[in-house]
Z-matrix of the N, CA and C atoms (Angstrom, degrees):
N
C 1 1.460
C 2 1.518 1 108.52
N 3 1.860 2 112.01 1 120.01
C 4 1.690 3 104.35 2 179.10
C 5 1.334 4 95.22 3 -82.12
N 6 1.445 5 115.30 4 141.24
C 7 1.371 6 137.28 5 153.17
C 8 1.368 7 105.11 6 -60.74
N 9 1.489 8 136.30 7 156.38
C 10 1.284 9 146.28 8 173.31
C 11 1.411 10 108.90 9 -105.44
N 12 1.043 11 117.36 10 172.44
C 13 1.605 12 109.59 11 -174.28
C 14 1.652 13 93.99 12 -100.19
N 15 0.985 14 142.95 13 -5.95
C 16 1.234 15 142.27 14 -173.51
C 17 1.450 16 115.27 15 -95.42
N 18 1.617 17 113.25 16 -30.47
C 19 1.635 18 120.14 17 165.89
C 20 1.166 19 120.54 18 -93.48
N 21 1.798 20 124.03 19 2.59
C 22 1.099 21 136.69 20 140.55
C 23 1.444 22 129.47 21 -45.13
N 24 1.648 23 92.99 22 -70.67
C 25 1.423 24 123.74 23 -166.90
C 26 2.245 25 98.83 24 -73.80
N 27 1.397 26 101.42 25 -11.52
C 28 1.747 27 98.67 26 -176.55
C 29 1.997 28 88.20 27 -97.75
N 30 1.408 29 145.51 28 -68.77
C 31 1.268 30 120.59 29 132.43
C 32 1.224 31 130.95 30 40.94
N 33 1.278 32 91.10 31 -103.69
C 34 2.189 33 115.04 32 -174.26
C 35 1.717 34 95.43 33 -46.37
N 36 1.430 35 97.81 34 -64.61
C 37 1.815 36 96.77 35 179.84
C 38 1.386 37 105.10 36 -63.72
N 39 0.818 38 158.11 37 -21.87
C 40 1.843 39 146.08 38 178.94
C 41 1.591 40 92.91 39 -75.28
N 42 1.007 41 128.24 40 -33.77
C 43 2.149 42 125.62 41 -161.35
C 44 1.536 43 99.81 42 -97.37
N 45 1.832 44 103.77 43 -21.23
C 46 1.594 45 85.78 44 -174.18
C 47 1.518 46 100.91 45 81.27
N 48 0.901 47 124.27 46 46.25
C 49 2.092 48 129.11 47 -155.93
C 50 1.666 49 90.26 48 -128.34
N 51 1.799 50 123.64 49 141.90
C 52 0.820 51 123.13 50 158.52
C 53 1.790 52 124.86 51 -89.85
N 54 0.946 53 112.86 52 -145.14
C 55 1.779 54 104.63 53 169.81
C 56 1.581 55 119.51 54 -104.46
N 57 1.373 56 113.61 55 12.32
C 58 1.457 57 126.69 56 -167.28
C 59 1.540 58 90.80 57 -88.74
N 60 1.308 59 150.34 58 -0.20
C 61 0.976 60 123.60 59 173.26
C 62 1.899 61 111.38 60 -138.89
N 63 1.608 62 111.93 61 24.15
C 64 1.489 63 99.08 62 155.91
C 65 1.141 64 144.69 63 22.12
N 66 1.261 65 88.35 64 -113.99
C 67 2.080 66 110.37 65 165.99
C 68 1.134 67 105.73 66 -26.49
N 69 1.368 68 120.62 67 -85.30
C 70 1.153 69 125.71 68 171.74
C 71 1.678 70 121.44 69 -12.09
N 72 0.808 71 100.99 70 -102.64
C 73 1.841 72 120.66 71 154.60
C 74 1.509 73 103.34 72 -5.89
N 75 1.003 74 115.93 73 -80.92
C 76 1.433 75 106.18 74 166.52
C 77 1.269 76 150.78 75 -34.90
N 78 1.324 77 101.85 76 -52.42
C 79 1.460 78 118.56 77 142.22
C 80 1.449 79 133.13 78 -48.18
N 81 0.894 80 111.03 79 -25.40
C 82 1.058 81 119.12 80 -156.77
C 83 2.097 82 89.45 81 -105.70
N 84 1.132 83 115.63 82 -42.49
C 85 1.789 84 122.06 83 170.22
C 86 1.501 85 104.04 84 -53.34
N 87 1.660 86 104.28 85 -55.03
C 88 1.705 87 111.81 86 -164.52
C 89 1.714 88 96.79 87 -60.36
N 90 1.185 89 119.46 88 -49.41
C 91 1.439 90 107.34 89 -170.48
C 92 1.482 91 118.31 90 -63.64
N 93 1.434 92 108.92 91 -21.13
C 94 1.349 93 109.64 92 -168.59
C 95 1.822 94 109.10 93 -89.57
N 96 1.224 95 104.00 94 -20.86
C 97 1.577 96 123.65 95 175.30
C 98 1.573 97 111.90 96 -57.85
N 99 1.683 98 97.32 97 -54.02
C 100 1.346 99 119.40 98 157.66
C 101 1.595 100 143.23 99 -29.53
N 102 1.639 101 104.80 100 -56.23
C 103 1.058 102 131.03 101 -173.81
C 104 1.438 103 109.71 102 -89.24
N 105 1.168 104 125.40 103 -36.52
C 106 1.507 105 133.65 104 -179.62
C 107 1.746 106 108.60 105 -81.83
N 108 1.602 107 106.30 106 -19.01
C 109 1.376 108 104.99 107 -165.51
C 110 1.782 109 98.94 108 -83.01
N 111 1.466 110 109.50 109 -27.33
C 112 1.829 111 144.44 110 146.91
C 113 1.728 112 87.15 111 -19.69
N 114 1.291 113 114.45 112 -97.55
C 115 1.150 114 129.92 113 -155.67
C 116 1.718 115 120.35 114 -67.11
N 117 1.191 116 101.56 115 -54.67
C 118 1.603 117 115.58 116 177.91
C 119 1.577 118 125.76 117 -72.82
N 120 1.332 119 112.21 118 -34.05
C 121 1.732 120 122.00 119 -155.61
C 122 0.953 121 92.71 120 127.50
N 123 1.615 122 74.26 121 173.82
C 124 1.703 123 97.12 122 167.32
C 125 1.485 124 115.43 123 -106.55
N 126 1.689 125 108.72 124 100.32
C 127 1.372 126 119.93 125 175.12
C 128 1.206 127 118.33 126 -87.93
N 129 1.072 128 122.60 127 168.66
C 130 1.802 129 119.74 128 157.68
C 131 1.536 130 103.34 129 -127.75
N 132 1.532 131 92.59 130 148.39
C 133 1.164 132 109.48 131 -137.60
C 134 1.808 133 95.15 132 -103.05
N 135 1.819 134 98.96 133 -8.59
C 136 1.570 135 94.14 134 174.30
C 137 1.853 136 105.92 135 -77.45
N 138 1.271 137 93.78 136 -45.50
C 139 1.639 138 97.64 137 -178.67
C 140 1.696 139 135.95 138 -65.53
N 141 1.133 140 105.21 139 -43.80
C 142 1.595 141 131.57 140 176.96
C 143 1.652 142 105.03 141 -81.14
N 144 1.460 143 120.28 142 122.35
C 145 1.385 144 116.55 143 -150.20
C 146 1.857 145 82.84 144 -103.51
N 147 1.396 146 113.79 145 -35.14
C 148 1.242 147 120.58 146 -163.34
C 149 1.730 148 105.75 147 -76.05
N 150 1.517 149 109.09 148 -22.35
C 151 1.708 150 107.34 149 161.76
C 152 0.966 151 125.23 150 -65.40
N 153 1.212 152 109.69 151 -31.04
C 154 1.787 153 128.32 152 -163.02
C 155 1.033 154 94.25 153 -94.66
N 156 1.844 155 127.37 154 -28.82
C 157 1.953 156 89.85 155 171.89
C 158 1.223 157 106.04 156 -85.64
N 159 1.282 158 139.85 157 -2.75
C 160 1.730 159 136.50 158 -173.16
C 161 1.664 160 94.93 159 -85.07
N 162 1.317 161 129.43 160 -49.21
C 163 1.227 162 113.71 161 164.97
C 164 1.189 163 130.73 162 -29.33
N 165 1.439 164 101.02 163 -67.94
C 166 1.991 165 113.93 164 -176.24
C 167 1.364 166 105.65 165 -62.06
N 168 1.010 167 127.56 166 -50.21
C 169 1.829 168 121.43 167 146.42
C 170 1.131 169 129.34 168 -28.24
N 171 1.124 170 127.44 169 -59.29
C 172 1.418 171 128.84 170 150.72
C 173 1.547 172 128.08 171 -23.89
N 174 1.580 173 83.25 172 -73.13
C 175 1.402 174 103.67 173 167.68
C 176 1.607 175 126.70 174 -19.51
N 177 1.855 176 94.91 175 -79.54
C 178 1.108 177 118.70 176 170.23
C 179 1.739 178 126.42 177 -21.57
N 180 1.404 179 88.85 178 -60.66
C 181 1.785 180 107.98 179 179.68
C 182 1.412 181 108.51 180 -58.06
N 183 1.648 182 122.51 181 -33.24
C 184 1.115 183 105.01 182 -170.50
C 185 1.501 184 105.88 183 -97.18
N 186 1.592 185 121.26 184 -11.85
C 187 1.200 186 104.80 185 166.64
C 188 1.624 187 133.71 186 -75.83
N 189 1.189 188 102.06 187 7.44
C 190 1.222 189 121.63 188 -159.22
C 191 1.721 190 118.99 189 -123.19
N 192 1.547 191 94.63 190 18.30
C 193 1.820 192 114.16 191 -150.36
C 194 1.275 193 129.97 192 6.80
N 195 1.526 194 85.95 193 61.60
C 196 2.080 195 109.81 194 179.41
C 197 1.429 196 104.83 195 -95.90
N 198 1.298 197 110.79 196 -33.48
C 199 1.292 198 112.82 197 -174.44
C 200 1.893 199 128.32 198 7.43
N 201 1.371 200 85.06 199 -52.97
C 202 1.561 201 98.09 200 174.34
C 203 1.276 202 126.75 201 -52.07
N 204 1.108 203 105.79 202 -47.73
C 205 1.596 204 123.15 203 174.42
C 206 1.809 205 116.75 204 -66.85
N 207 1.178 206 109.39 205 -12.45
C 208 1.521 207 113.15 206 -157.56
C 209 1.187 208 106.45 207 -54.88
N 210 1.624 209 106.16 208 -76.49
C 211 2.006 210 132.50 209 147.19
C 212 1.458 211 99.23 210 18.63
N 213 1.465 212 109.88 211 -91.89
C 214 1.320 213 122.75 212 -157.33
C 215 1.882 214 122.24 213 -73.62
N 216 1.401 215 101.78 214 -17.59
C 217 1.091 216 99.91 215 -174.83
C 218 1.480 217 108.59 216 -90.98
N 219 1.183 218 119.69 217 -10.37
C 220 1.268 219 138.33 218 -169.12
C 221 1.639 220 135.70 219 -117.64
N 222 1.617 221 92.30 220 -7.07
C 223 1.384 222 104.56 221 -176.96
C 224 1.606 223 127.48 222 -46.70
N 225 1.076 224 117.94 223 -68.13
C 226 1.869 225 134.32 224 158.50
C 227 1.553 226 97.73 225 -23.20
N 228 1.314 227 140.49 226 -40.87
C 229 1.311 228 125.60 227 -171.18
C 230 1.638 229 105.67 228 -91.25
N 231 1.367 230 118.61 229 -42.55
C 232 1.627 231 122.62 230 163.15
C 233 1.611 232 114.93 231 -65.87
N 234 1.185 233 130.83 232 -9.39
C 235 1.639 234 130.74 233 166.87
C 236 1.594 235 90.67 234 -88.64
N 237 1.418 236 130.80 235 -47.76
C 238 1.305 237 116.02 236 -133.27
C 239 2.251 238 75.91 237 -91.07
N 240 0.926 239 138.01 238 -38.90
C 241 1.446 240 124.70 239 170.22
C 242 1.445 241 113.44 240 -63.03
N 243 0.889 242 134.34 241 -14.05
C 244 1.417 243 148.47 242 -145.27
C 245 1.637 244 89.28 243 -105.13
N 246 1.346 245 118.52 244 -58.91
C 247 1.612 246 129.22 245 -174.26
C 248 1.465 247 104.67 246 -72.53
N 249 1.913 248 118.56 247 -27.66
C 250 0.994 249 101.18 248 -171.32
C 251 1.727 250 115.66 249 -82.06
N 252 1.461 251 109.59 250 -19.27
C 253 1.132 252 127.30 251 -162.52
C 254 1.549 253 99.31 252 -75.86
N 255 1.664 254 116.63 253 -40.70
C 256 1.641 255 113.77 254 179.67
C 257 1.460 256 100.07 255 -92.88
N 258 1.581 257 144.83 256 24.04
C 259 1.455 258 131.70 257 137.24
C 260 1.345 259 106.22 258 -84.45
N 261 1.071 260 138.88 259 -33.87
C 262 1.358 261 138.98 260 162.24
C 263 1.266 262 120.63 261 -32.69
N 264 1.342 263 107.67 262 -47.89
C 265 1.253 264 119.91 263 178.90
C 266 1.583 265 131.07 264 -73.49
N 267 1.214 266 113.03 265 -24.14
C 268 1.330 267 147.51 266 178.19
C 269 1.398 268 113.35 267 -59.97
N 270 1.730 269 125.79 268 86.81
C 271 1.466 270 128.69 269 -167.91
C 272 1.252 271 97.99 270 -97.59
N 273 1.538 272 122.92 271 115.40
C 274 1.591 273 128.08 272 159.10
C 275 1.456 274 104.75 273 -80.28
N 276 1.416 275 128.26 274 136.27
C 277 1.524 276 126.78 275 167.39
C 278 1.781 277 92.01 276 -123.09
N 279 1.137 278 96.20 277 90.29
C 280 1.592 279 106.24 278 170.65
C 281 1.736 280 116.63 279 -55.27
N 282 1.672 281 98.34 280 -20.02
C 283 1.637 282 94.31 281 -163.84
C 284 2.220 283 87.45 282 -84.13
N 285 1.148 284 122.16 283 -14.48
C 286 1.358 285 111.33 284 -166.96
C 287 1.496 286 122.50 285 -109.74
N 288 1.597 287 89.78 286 0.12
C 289 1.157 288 117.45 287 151.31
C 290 2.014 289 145.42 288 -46.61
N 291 1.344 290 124.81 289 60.86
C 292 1.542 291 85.70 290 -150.73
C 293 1.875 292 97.02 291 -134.33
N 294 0.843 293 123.31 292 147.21
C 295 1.817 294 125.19 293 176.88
C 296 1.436 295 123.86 294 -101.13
N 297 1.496 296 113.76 295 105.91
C 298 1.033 297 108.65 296 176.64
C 299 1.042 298 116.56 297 -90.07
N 300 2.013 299 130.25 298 152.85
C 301 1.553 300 108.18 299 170.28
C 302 1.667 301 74.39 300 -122.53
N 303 1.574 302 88.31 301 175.20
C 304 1.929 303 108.03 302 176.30
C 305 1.525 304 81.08 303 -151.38
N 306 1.603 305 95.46 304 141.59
C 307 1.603 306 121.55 305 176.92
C 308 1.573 307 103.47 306 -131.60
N 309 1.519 308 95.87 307 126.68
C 310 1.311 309 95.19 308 -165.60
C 311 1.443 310 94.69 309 -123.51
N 312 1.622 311 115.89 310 139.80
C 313 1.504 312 125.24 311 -142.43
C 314 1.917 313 82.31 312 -124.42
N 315 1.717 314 108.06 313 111.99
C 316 1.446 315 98.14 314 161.93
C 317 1.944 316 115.40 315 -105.87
């Protein structure tokens, strides 16, 4: 996953981060884009504001070698995208839909 320089540079300003560590940073977004996309769907992370803060959250933990903790502190928001992503998915065709009964008279 390419990072943009603009969800970098929105990032860097959320951590208080200068530009000395990039790469890093990046790496460190792409994996987390990755891992949540694992758990949640497949969001994008330019469009969906509520992915993009679970990312930088993500993020955060791993820049911060919390990582461990991320999971648990955060779960309810990765179920609650996670559920939204498989109702999404969920095609009713009402027209192919139909119930037959048969009553059988002895």
């Amino acid at each position: 996953m390419s990072i943009t320089e603009g969800i970098l540079t929105e990032f860097k300003e959320r951590m208080h981060l200068g530009d000395f560590e990039n790469q890093n940073l990046r790496r460190i977004l792409s994996a987390s884009v990755m891992a949540l996309r694992r758990s949640c769907g497949d969001y994008d992370i330019y469009t969906h504001e509520e992915f993009k803060e679970l990312v930088f959250e993500r993020s955060r933990y791993a820049y911060n070698d919390a990582l461990e903790y991320f999971e648990t502190n955060f779960i309810s928001q990765i179920n609650g995208l996670a559920i939204d992503k498989a109702l999404e998915e969920i095609v009713i065709d009402d027209e192919t839909t139909t119930t037959t009964t048969t009553t059988t008279v002895i």
